[in-house]
N, C-alpha and C positions, 0 to 999 in steps of 0.2 A: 544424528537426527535432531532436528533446532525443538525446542520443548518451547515454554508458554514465556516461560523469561525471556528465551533469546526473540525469540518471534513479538515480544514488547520492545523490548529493545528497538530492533528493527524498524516498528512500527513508529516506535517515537525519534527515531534518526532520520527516518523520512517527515515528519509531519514537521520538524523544528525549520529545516529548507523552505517546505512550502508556502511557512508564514511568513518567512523573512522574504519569499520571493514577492510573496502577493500584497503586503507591506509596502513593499519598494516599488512595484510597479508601480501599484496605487498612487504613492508619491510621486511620481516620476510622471505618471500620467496624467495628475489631477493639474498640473502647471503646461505640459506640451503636447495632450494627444497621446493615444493608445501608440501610436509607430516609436514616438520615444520612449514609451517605457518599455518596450518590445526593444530597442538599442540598446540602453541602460540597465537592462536588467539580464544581460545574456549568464552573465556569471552565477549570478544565484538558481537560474532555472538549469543549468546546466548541472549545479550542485544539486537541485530537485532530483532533477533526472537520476543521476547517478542512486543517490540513495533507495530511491524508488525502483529501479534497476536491479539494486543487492536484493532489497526486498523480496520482489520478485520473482530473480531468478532462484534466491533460496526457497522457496514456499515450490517451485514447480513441479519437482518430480512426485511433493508428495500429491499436492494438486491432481497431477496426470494418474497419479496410479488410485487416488480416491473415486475420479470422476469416473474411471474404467470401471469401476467395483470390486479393486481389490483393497479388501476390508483391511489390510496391516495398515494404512495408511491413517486408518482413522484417528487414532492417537496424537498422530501430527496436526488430522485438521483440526482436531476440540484443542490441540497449547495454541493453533493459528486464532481460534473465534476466541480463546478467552483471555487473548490477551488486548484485545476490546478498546484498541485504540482507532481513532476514524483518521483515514488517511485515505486519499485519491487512488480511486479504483476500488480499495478496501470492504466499500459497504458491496457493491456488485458482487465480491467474491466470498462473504461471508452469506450473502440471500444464498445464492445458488449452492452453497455448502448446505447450508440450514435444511435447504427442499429436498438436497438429497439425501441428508440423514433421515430427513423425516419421512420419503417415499420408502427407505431402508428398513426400515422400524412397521412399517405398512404390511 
């Protein structure tokens, strides 16, 4: 079960890709047009992905079984929110965690 370290971790192995991706578009794009930085940059967004990917699909079972209501899982989601890195997708699945602890607590 991934705790609040590993789940930073995670968080910050996706977000270092992202920068370097959007970095390099940016360059890439600011001289020839969105289509070439969309040519030029396959590699980086590819590494995006991937990280974002691990991410992911590590956080999912606990994900699946928090959102059903079964409560073992919570443990998992509070190391997921406190390890409080922002990263794509990240903030969507930390609101929707948050409303459901909090309807929980209701």
């Amino acid at each position: 079960m991934p705790n609040t370290r590993r789940y930073r971790e995670l968080l910050e192995n996706a977000r270092k890709p992202a920068e370097f991706h959007r970095e390099a578009y940016n360059a890439a794009r600011s001289d020839r047009g969105n289509s070439y930085g969309h040519q030029v940059t396959t590699k980086e967004l590819a590494e995006r992905v991937g990280t974002l990917r691990l991410l992911y699909e590590t956080l999912a079972p606990a994900e699946k079984r928090f959102l059903a209501g079964n409560l073992t899982a919570v443990d998992e989601i509070i190391g997921f929110l406190e390890a409080d890195v922002a990263v794509s997708r990240s903030g969507y699945l930390k609101e929707r965690f948050y409303r459901k602890l909090k309807a929980e607590r209701s």
